[in-house]
Structure formats: C-alpha cells, structure tokens
C-alpha positions in Angstrom: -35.9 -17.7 23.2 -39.2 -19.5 22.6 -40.8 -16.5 21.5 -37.8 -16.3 18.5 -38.5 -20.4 17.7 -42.1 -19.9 17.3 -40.9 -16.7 15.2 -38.3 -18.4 12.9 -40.7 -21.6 12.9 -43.3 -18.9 11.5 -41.3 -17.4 9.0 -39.5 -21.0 7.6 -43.2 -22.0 7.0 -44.3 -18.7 5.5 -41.0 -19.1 2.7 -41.8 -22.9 2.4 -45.5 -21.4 1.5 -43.6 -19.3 -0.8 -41.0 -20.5 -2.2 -39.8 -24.2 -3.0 -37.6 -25.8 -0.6 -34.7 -26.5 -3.5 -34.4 -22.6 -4.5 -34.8 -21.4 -0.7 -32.2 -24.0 0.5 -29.8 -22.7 -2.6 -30.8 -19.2 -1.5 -29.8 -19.7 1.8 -26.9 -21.0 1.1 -25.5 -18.7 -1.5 -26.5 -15.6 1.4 -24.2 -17.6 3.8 -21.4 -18.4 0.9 -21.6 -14.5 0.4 -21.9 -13.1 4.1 -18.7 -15.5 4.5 -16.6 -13.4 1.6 -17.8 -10.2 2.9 -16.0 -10.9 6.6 -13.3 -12.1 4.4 -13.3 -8.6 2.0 -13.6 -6.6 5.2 -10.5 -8.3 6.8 -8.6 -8.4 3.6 -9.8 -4.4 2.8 -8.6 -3.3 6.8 -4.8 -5.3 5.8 -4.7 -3.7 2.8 -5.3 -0.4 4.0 -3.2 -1.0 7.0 0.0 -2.4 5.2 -0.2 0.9 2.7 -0.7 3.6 5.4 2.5 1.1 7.1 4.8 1.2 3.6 3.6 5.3 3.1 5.2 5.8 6.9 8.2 3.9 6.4 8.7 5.2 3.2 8.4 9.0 4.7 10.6 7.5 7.6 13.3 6.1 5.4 13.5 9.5 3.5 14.1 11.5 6.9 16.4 8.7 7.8 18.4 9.6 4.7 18.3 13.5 4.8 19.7 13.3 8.2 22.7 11.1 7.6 23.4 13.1 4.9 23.2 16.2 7.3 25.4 14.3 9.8 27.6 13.5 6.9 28.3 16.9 6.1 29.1 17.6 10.1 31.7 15.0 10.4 33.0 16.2 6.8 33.4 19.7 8.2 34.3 18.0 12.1 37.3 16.1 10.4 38.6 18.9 8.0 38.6 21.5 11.3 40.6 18.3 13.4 43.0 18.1 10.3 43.6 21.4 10.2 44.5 21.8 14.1 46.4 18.6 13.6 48.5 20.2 10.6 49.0 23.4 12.6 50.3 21.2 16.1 52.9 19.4 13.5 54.0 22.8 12.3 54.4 23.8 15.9 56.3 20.7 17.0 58.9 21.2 14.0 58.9 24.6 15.5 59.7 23.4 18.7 62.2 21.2 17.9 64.2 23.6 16.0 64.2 25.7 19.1 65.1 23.3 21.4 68.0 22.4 19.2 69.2 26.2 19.5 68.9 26.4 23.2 70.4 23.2 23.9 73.4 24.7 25.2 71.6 27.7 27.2 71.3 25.4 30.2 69.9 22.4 31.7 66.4 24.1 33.3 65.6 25.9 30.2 66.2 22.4 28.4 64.1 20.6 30.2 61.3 23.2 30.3 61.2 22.9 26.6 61.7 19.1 26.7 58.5 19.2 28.6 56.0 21.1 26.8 57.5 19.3 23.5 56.4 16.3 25.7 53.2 17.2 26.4 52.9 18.7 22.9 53.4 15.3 21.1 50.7 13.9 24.1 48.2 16.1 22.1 49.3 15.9 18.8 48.7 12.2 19.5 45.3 12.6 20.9 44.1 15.0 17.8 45.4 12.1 16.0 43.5 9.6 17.8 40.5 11.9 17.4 40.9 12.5 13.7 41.7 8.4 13.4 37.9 7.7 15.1 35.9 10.7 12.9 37.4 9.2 9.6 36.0 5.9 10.6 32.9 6.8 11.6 32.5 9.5 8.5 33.0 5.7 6.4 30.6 4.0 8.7 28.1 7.1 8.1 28.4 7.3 4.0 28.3 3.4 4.0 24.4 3.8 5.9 23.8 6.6 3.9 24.3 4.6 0.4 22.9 1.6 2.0 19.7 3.8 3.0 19.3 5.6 -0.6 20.0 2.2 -2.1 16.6 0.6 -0.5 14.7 4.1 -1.1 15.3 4.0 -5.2 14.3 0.2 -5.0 11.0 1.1 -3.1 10.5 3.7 -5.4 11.4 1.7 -8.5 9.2 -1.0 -7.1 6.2 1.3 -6.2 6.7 3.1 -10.0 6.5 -0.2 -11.7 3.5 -0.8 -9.7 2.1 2.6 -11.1 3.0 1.8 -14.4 1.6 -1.4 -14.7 -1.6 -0.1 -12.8 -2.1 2.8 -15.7 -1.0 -0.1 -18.7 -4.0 -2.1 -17.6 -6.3 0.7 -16.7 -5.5 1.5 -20.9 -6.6 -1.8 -21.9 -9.6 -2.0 -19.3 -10.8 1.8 -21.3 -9.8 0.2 -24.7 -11.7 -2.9 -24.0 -14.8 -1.8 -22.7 -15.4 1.6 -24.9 -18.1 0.3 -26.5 -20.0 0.4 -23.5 -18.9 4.0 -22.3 -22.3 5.1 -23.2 -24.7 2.7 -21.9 -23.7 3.4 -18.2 -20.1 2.3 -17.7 -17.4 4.2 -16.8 -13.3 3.2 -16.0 -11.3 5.7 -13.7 -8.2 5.7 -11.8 -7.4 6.7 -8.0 -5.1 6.1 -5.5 -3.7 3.7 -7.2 -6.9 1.7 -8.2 -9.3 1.2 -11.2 -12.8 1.9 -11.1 -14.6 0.1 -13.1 -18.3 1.1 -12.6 -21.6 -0.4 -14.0 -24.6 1.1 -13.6 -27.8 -1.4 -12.8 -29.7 -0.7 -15.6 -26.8 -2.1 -17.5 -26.7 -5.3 -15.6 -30.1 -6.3 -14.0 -33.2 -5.9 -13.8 -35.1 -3.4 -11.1 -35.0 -6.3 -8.5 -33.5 -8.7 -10.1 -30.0 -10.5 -9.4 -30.1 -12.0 -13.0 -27.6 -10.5 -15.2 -29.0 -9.1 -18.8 -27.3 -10.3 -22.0 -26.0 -6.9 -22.9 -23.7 -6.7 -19.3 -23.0 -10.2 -19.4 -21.0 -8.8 -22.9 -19.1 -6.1 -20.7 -18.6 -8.1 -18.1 -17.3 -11.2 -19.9 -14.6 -8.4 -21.8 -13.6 -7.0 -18.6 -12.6 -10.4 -17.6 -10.8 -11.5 -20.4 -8.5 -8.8 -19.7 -7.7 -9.7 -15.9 -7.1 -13.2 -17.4 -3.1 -13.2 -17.7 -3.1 -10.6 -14.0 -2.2 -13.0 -11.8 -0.2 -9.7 -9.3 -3.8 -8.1 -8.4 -6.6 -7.8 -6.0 -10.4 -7.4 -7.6 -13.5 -6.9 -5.5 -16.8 -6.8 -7.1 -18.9 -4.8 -5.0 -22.9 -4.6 -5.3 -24.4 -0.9 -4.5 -28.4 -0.3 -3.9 -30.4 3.0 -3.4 -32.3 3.5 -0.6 -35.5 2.1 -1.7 -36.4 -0.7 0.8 -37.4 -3.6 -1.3 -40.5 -5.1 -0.1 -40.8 -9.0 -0.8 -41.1 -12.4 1.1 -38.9 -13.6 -1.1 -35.7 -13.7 -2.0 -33.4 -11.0 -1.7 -35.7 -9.0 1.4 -33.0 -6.4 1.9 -30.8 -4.2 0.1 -27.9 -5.7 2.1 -28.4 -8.9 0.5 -30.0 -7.8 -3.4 -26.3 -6.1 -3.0 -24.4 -8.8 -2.2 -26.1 -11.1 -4.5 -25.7 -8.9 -7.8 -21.9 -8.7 -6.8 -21.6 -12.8 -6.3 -24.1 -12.8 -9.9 -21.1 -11.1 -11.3 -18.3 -12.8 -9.7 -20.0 -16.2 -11.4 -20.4 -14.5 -15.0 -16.7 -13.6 -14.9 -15.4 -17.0 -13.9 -17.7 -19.4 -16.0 -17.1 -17.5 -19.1 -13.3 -16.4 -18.9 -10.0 -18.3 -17.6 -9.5 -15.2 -14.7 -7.8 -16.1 -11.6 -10.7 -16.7 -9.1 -8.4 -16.6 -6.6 -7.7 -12.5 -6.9 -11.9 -12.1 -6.9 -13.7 -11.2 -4.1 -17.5 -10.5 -4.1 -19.4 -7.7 -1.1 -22.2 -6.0 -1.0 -22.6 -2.2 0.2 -26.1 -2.1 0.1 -27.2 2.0 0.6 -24.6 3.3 2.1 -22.1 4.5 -0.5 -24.1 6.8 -3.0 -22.1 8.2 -5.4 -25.1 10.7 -5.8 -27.4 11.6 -3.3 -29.6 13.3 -5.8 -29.3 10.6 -8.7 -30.5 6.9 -7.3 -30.0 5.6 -10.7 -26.8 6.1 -10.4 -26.4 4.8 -6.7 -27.7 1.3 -8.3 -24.3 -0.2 -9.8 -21.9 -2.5 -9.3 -18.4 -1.3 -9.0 -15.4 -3.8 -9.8 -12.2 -2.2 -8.0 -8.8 -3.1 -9.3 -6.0 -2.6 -7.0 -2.0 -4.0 -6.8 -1.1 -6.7 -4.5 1.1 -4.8 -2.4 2.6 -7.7 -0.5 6.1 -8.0 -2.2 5.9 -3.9 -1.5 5.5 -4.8 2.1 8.1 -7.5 2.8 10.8 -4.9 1.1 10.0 -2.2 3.5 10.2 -5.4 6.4 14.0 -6.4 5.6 
C-alpha cells in the first residue's frame, strides 16, 4: 500500500508537471462521468439482450402452445363425434328394446323381467355416454375459448413486433436519406437484427489522437441527430472503437480504453448541444481494440459506431400479462 501512495503521489505530480490542474481535474472527471455510463451501457446492453432472447422464447412457446391446442382441439372434435355416434346408436337400441319388450309382455313374467333388466341397465349407460358426451362438449368450448384467447395475444405480439420492424426500416430511410452526402467520406448506415448501424470512420470525426471533433463530422453528426429529435420510443449508444496501436502519452487519453470512451462522450455532447434529441435515449461506451471490423484494415477499426435499436419494453410487459 505505501509502495502504490508513493506511486500515485509520483504520478499526480508528474501530470501536475504536465498538465494544468483545471484541464486534469476536468479530465478526470469526464473519465469517471464516462466509466459511470459504461457500467450503466453494460447493464442496460445484458437487459436488453436478456428481455429479447426472453420475448423470442415466449414467443416460440406461445406458438407451440397454440399448435397443440389446436391438435387437442381436433381430438376432442373427433372424441365427441365417436361418443355421439355410440350415443345415437344406444338410443336406436333402446327404441329397439322397448318395442320388444312391448311384444313379449305377455310371454311371461321371467322373460319380462329379464328384458326389463337389461333395458335398465341399458338406460344406466345410455346415461353415462350422455354424461360423457355432456363433459367433452364443455371442455371442447373451454379448449377453442384458450385456443382463440392464445392466437389472439400471438397476432398482437406479432402486430406489435411488425410495427416495431416497420418503424425501425422508416427511420433507417431517413437516417440513409439524411446522411447521403457523407456516404463517401467514410460513413455508412446498415440494418441488423433489428438495429441501425450508423458507422463513422475516424478520419471523418477526429484527428489521429485527438478527442476534438472536426467541422466536417460535427455536420454528419449534427444531421443524424436532427433526425432522432421527434424518437422519443428508442435506445442509441454511441460507441468509440480504436485500433491496436497503443497510444503513448503522459497526457490525456493514455489508453485506447479511454481515447474510446472519450471520442464516444465527444459525440454524445455534439449531438445534444446542437439538436433538441432526447438525451435521455443516449448512452456513450467505449470499446477500445477489441471489436475490429477488419483485422487487416486499422483505418477502418478507428470509428465510432452510433447503434439504433427499439425500446422493447412495452414488447416485454405484453409477453408478461
């Protein structure tokens, strides 16, 4: 421990030496501001992730819910058409019976009562198919009533998650539209999985080093936000990207964790000084080396990528009733 305070002690004097108290102090604190929105991405990212894997289950389970009541449907269908048949046949036979006992009434006594008997027990089990046939009728109306009640909550999730679709492609057409005059100066828009891409390549934005944005992606970035001004149902995470080069500097950023996470918060603060966007559907990370896009191409790797995605919480509590 004293060996780290003699260490820390060295290294606040070395960036006093270095750097003016004022900057270092707002330095500092901007790398805590954004360390604190990255824990709060990463939680946010693992819900997300987890309540859409949760509605894709119950969605899948809801369909197999559906395609076997409709199978056992069909079995009580063809159960209760089998028991009205056997029921329709006893009646026959009881007429039967009653016709015969009528004709041997006068035969004798012991053949009467034999008849009266079976015609006894006869009625005992036509009353028991009835019974039978009463109890699959109602559960048959029990069964279609699920079965509409199931199909009626799958087309709403579906309805629900096409709308979502819809709108996501809509404003993925007016993110293109808005931004095609940059297409060619390292900025491209792309949909997957149900997100847009939109991703900005450094030399658009910055500087090498440098967590200053330049005049010409301030214009992109100030059109991209215009658009996301009136989107109040969304989730955008600005997220800073480096390439492997390991930035040596006693200054301010020292890492590509942090040169990441500062050119995403850089952007964050364009988009909200200059536009009326929600800042409450922002969120600023940094991904520092670790997610090339190509391993071969580190100009490339240097972007920043702003990922547009549908709040998927009214989704969620639909699937929960």
């Amino acid at each position: 421990m004293k060996t780290k305070a003699i260490y820390f002690s060295s290294l606040i004097l070395l960036i006093g030496a270095c750097v003016p108290a004022k900057k270092y102090n707002d330095l500092v604190e901007r790398e805590k501001k954004c360390s604190e929105e990255l824990a709060t991405y990463k939680n946010n990212s693992i819900t997300n992730e987890g309540k859409a894997k949760d509605i894709e289950a119950r969605y899948n389970v809801l369909l197999s819910e559906v395609s076997a009541l409709r199978a056992d449907t069909s079995k009580l269908g063809q159960d209760y058409r089998l028991i009205q048949a056997q029921y329709d046949k006893m009646v026959l036979q009881n007429l039967a019976y009653e016709k015969r006992l009528e004709q041997e009434r006068n035969k004798g006594a012991q053949e009467t009562g034999a008849l009266q008997n079976d015609l006894e027990g006869k009625n005992v089990e036509l009353q028991r198919k009835q019974d039978a046939l009463n109890d699959l009728e109602n559960e048959l109306k029990a069964k279609q009533q699920l079965l509409e009640d199931r199909e009626k909550r799958v087309n709403e999730l579906e309805e629900m998650m096409q709308r979502k679709e819809d709108a996501i492609k809509l404003l993925k057409t007016k993110v293109a539209s808005a931004l095609r005059g940059f297409e060619n100066k390292g900025l491209t828009v792309v949909e997957k999985n149900g997100k847009i891409y939109v991703s900005l390549e450094a030399k658009l934005l910055f500087n090498s080093g440098s967590t200053t944005v330049e005049p010409e992606g301030k214009k992109a970035l100030i059109e991209l936000a215009k658009v996301l001004e009136k989107e109040t149902d969304l989730e955008v995470v600005v997220e800073g990207h480096t390439d492997t080069d390991k930035l040596v500097s006693t200054a301010h950023p020292k890492s590509n964790w942090e040169l990441s996470v500062l050119r995403a918060t850089a952007v964050v603060e364009i988009m909200t000084a200059n536009t009326k966007v929600n800042p409450a559907i922002l969120m600023a990370a940094g991904r520092s080396q670790f997610h090339p896009v190509d391993p071969n191409d580190k100009a490339k790797n240097r972007r920043i990528e702003v990922i547009i995605s549908p709040n998927l919480n009214a989704l969620f509590e639909l699937i929960n009733k």
